[in-house]
LOTITOR-170870 format. One record per atom (N, C-alpha, C, O): x, y, z. Coordinates in steps of 0.05 Angstrom, whole numbers, plus 5000, padded with zeros to 4 digits. Layout:
<sites>
XYZ ...
</sites>
This chain:
<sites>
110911003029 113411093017 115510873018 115910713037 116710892994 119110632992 120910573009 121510803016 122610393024 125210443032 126610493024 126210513000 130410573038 132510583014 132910433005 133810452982 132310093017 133309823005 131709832987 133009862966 129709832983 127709792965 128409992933 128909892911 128210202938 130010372913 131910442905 132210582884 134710302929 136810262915 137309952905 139509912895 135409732906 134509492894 133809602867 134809482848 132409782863 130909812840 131710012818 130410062798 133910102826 136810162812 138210072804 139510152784 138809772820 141309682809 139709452791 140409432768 137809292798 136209052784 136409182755 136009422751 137008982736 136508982709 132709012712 131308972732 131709092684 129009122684 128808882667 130008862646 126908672677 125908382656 123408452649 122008582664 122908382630 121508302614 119508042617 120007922638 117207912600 116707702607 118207472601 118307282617 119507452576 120807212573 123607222588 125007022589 124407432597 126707442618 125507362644 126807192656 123407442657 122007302687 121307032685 121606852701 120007042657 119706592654 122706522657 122806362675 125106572647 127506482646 129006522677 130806382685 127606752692 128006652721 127806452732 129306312744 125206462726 123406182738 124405952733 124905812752 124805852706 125905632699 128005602716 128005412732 130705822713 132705732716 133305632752 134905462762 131305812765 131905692789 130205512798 130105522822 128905352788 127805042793 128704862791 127304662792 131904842789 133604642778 134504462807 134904552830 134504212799 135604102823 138204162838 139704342830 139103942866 141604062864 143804012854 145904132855 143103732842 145503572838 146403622800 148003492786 144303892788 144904002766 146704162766 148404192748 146604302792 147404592796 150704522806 152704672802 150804272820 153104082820 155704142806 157904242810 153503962776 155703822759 155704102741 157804182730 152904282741 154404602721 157004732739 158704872730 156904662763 159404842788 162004752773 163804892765 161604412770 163704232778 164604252745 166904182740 163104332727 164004392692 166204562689 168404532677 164404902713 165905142710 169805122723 171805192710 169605032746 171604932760 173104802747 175204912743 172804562738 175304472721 175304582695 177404532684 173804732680 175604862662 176105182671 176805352654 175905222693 178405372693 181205322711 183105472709 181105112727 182905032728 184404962706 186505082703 183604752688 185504692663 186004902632 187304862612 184305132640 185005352616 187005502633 188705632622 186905492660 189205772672 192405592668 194505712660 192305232676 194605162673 195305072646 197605102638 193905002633 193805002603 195405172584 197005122566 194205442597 194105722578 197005772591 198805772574 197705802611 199705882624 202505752618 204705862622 202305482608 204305282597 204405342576 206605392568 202305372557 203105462529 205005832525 206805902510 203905962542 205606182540 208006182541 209506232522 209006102571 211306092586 213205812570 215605792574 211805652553 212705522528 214905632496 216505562479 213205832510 214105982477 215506212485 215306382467 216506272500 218306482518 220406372522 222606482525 219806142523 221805932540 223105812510 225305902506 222505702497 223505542479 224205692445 222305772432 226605692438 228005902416 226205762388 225605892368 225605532391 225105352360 220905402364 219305282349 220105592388 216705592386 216705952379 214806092370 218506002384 218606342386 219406422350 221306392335 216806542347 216406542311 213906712309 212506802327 213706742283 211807012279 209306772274 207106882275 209106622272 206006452274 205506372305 203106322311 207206352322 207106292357 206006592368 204206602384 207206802358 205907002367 202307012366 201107062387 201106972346 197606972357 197106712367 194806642369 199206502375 198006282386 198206422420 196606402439 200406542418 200906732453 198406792454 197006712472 197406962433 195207222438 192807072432 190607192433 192706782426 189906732437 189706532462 187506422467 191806492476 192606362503 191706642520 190506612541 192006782514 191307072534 187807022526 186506942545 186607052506 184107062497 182206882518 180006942528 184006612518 182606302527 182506422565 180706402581 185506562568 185906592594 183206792610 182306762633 182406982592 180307152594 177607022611 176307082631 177606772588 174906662592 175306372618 174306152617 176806482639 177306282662 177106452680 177206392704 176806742670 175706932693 173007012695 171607012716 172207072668 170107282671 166807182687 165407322701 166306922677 163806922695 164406772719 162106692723 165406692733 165906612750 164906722782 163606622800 165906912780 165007112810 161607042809 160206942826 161007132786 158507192777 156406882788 154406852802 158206712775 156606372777 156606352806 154606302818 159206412820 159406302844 156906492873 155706412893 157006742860 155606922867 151306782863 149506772879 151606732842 148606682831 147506442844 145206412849 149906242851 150006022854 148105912879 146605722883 149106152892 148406162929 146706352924 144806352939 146906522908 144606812922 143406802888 143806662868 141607052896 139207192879 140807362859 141207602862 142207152829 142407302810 141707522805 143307692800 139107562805 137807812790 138608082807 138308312800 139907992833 141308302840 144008342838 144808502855 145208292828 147308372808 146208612798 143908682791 150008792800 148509052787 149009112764 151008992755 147809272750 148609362714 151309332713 152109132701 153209512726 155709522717 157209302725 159509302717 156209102740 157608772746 156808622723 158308462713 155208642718 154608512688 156308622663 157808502648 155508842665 157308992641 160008972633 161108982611 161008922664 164808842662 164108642645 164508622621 162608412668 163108112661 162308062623 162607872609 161608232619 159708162588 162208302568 162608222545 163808552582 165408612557 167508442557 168708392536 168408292588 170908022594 170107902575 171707822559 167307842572 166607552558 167207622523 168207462508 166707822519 166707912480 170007942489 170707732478 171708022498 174408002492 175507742488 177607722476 174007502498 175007262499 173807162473 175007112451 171407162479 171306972452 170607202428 169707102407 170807402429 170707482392 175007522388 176407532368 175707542417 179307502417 179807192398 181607162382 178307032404 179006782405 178706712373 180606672358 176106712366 175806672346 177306922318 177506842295 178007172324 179807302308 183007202299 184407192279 183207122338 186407042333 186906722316 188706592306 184306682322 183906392299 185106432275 187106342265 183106622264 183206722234 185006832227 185206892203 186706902243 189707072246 191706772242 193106732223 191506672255 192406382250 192206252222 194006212206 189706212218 190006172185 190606282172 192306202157 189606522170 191606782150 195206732145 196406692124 196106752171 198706682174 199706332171 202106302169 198406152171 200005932155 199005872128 200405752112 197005932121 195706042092 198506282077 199206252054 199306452090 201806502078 205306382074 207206392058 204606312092 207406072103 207505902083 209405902067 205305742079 205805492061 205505552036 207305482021 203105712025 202005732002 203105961990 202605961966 205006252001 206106371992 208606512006 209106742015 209906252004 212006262032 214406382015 216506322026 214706511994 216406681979 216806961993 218907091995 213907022002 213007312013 213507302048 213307512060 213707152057 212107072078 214107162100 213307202123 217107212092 218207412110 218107712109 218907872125 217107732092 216608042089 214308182092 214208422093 211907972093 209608022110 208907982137 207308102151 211107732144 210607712178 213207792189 214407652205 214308052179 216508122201 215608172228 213208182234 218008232250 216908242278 215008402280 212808332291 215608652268 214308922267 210808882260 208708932272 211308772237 207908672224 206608512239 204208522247 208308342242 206608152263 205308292290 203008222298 206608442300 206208502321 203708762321 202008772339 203808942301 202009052294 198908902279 196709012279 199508622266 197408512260 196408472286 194608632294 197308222307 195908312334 194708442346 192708382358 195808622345 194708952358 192309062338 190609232344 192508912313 189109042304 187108852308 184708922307 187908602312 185408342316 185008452349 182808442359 186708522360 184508592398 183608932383 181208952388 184209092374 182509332364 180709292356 179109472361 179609072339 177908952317 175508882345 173208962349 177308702361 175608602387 174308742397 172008672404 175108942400 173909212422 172909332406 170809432415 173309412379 170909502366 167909332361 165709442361 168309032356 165708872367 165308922386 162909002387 166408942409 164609002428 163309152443 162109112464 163709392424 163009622444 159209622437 157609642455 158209602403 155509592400 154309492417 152209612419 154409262438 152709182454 151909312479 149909242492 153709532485 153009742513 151209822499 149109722506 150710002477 148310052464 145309912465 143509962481 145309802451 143709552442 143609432467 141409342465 144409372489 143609332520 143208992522 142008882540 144608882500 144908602497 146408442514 146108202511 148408512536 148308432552 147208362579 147708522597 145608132586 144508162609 145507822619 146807642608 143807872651 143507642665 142607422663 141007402681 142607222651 142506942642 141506782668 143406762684 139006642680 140006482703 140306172689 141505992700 139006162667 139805912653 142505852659 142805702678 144505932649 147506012659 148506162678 151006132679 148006272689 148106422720 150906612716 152506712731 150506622690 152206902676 150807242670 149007342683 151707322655 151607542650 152707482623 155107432625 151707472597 152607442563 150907502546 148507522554 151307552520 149807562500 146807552496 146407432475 144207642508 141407642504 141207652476 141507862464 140607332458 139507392438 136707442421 136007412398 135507522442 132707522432 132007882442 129607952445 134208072444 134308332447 133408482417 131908672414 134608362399 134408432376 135408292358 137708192358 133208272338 134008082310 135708082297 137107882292 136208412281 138108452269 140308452280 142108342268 140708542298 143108602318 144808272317 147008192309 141908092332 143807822334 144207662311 145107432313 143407802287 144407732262 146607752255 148207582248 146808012256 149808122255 151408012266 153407942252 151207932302 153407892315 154807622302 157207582298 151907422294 152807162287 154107142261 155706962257 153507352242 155207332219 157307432217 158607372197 158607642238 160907852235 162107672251 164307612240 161607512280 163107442304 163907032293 165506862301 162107062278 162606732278 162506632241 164306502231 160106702227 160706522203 163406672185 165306572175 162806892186 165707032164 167706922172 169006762158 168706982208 171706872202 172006572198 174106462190 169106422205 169606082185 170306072158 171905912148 168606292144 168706262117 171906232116 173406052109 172306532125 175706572114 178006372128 180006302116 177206282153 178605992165 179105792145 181305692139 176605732135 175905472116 177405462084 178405282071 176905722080 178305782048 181705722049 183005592033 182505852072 185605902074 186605522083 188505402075 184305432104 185605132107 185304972083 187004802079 182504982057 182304872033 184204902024 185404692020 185705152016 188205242001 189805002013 189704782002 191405052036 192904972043 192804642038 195004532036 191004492037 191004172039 190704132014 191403902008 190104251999 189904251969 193204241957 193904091938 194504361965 197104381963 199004161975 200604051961 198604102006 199103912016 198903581997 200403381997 196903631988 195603391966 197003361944 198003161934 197003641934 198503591908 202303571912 204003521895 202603611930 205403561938 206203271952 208503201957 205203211955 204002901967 203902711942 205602531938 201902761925 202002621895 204802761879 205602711856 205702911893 208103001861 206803101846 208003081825 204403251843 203103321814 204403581812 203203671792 206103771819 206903911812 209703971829 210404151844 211003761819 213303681843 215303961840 216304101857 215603971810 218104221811 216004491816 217204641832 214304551812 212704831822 212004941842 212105181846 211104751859 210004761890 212804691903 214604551896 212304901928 214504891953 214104671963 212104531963 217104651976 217104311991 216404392011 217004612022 214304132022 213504282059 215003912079 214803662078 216704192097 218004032104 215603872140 214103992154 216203602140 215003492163 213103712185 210703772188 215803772198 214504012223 212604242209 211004372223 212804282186 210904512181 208004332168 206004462162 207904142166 205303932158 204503892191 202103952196 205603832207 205803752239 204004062249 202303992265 203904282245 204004562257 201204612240 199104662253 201204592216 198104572201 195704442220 193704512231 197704172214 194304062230 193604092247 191204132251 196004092271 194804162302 193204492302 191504542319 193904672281 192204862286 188804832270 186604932276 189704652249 187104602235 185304502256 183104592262 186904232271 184404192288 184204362314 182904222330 184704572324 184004772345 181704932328 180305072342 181304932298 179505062289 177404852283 175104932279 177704732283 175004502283 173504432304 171104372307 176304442325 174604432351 173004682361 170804692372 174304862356 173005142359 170505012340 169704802349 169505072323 167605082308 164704842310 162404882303 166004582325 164604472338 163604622357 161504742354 165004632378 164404792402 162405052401 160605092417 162905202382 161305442384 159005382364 156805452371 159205282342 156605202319 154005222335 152505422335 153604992350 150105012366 149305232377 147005312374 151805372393 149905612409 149505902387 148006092391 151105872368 150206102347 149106002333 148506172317 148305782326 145005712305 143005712324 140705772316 143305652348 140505762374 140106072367 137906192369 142406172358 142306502360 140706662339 139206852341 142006472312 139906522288 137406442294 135406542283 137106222312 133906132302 131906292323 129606372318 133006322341 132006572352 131506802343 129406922346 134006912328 133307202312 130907122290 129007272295 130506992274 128106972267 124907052269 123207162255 125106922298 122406952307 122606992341 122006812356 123607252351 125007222385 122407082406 122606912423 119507252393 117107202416 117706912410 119406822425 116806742391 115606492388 118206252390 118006042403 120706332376 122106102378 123106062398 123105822406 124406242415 126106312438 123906202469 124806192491 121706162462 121606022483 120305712480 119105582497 121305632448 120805362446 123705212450 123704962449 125805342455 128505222458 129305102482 129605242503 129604792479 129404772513 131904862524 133704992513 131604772549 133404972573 136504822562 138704902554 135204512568 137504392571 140104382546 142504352550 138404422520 140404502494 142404712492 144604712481 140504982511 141305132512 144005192525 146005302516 143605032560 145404942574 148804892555 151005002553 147004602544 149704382539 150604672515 153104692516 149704812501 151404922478 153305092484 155405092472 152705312509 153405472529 155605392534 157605522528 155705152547 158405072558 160204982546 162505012553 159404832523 160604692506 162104932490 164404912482 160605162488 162905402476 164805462487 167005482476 164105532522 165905632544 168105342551 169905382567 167905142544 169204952547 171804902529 173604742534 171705092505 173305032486 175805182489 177805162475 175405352512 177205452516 179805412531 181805562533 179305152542 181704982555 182604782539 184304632547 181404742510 182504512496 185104612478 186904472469 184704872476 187404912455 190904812470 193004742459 190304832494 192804782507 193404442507 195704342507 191304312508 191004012511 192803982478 195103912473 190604062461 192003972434 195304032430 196803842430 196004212427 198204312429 200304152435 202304122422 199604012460 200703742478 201503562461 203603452454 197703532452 198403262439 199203262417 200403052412 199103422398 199803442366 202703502363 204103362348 203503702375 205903832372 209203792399 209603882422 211103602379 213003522394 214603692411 215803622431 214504012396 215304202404 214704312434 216004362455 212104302425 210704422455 210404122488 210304112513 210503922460 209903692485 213003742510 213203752535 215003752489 217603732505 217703982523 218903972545 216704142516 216904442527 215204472558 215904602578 212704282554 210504192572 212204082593 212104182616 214303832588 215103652603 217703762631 218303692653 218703992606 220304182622 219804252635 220604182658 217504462631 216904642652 215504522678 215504642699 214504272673 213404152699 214903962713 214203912736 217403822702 220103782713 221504002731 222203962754 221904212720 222804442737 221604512756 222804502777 219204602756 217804692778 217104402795 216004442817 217704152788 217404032800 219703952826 219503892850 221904002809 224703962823 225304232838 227504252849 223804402840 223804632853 223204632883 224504692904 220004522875 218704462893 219804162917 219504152942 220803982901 223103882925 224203822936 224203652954 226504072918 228704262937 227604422956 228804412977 225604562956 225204732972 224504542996 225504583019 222504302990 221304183021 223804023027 223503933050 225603973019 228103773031 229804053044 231204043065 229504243030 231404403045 229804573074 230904673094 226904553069 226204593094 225604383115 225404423139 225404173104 225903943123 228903903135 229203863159 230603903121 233503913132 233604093153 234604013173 232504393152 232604623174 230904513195 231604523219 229104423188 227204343215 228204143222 227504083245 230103943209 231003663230 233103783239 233903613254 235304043241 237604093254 237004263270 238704313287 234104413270 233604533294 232304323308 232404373332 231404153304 230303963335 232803813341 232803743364 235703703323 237703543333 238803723358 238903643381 239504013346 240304203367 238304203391 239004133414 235604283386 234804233414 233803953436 232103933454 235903743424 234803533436 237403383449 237403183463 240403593437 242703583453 242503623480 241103803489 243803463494 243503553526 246103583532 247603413523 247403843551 249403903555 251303793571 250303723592 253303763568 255303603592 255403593616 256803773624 254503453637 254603443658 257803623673 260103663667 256303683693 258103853708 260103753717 259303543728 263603783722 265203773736 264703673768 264203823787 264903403768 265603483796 268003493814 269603313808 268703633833 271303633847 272903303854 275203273859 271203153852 272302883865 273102713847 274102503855 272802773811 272802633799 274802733772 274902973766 276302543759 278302603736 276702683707 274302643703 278002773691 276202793672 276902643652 276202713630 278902363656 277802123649 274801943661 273301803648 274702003688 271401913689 269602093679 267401993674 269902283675 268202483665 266802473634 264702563626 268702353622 268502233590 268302023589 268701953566 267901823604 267001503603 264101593605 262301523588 263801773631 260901803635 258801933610 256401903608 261002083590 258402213573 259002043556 257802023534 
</sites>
């Protein structure tokens, strides 16, 4: 007869499969100085997406000339990026040291719906982004009366509804599992074909398509306003709004670099799951993995660098908290040098009967 360890083990263990037990195996054969530099990957980007993400917010709160109905989904995908500096982490650090595979269903399950809020967040509020300077420039007649506060703020609120409606099909479909390749808990694409067809065309090529069309528009215009070919027809675009294009154009390029490899692994897997999926080596798999989860600390970098707005905004806020910091240690150093001056006073010698208290004050 079983123990309780034994059948409450066999409760909580996900059930593998064979190409999930080969993917055990693989993944924990790895040296240590792999397991290292994957620690030493996760670690600094989330260090630089939490301070990253956190500067770009407290940026645009902070500063009257960033606070605009196109800064609002840049907020709401700083929250998206911020997501993805939590979610596998426990999990890695956990796997890292111990036996992945006992992780229980519902530790996975958080970590897997954290992970679809981040990046299907990320990549919406993208396309929310282009949508919205695709109206700005190219039909910037309309463009207060489509992005009032109100709209805007309700457009938001349907790109994370949109989010959470992607993500709920995968509790179904049971597509989330334990990874030790990545020592996560994400996306199993070799669960189902169609399924990871779908995900890759609903979660990643559509909103490129519509990314791509709205930035064509827009540079197409840029061009022709550039040559004068339709000098009196086309709106004038002034500097800072050519400045605000690109830095977001390239956060979508970089995105699209970043994520491209690990969703054509995903297609080429859905294809054929038995046969292709275990001709993909580890290590592609690895670098694409991270290289997605990595992209999520770069939007704050760019921002920096592209945009004068945010750079000065950057410089503030870490001037301040710098000059904060010290004031505070000068003012606790000041307290701690007047309590040791005080206790290192020695008190006046005593009166004596025989003596004036002109000798008395020569003496001290």
């Amino acid at each position: 007869m079983p123990d309780t360890f034994t059948l409450i083990k066999n409760r909580t263990e996900p059930r593998l499969g064979q190409p999930e037990r080969t993917l055990a195996t693989v993944g924990s054969a790895r040296p240590t100085w792999v397991i290292a530099v994957l620690a030493g990957v996760l670690i600094f980007t989330t260090v630089v997406d939490v301070l990253g993400n956190l500067l770009v917010i407290i940026s645009v709160f902070r500063n009257r000339k960033l606070r605009n109905s196109g800064n609002v989904f840049v907020v709401s995908l700083a929250f998206a990026d911020l997501v993805a500096a939590f979610y596998p982490y426990p999990l890695v650090l956990h796997a890292l040291f111990h036996d992945g595979w006992a992780l229980g269903n519902t530790q996975c399950m958080v970590s897997g719906f954290l992970m679809g809020l981040s990046v299907i967040g990320s990549i919406f509020n993208i396309t929310g982004i282009a949508v919205n300077r695709y109206c700005y420039i190219c039909h910037s007649f309309s463009y207060s009366r489509l992005y009032s506060y109100r709209n805007t703020m309700l457009f938001v609120a349907l790109i994370w509804l949109l989010t959470i409606v992607a993500i709920v099909p995968n509790f179904f479909v049971g597509s989330l599992r334990y990874d030790p390749r990545v020592y996560s808990c994400t996306f199993a694409q070799n669960v189902s074909s169609s399924y990871t067809v779908a995900v890759v065309v609903v979660h990643f090529l559509v909103p490129i398509a519509v990314v791509t069309f709205c930035y064509l528009r827009i540079w197409v215009l840029v061009i022709q306003v550039r040559r004068k070919v339709k000098a009196e027809e086309s709106p004038r675009l002034r500097p800072s709004d050519l400045r605000n294009f690109i830095t977001m154009f390239v956060v979508f390029v970089l995105f699209a670099i970043c994520w491209a490899p690990l969703n054509l692994i995903g297609l080429a897997v859905a294809i054929d799951p038995s046969h292709v999926a275990p001709r993909i080596p580890e290590w592609l798999f690895v670098v694409s993995y991270f290289m997605a989860y990595f992209n999520s600390c770069l939007n704050a970098i760019i921002y920096g660098l592209l945009n004068k707005n945010f750079r000065n905004e950057y410089k503030r806020i870490i001037s301040s908290v710098w000059v904060t910091r010290l004031f505070v240690t000068e003012t606790s150093r000041a307290a701690t040098d007047g309590r040791s001056m005080k206790s290192k006073q020695s008190p006046p010698p005593p009166l004596n009967n025989n003596e004036s208290d002109r000798d008395r004050i020569n003496k001290i």
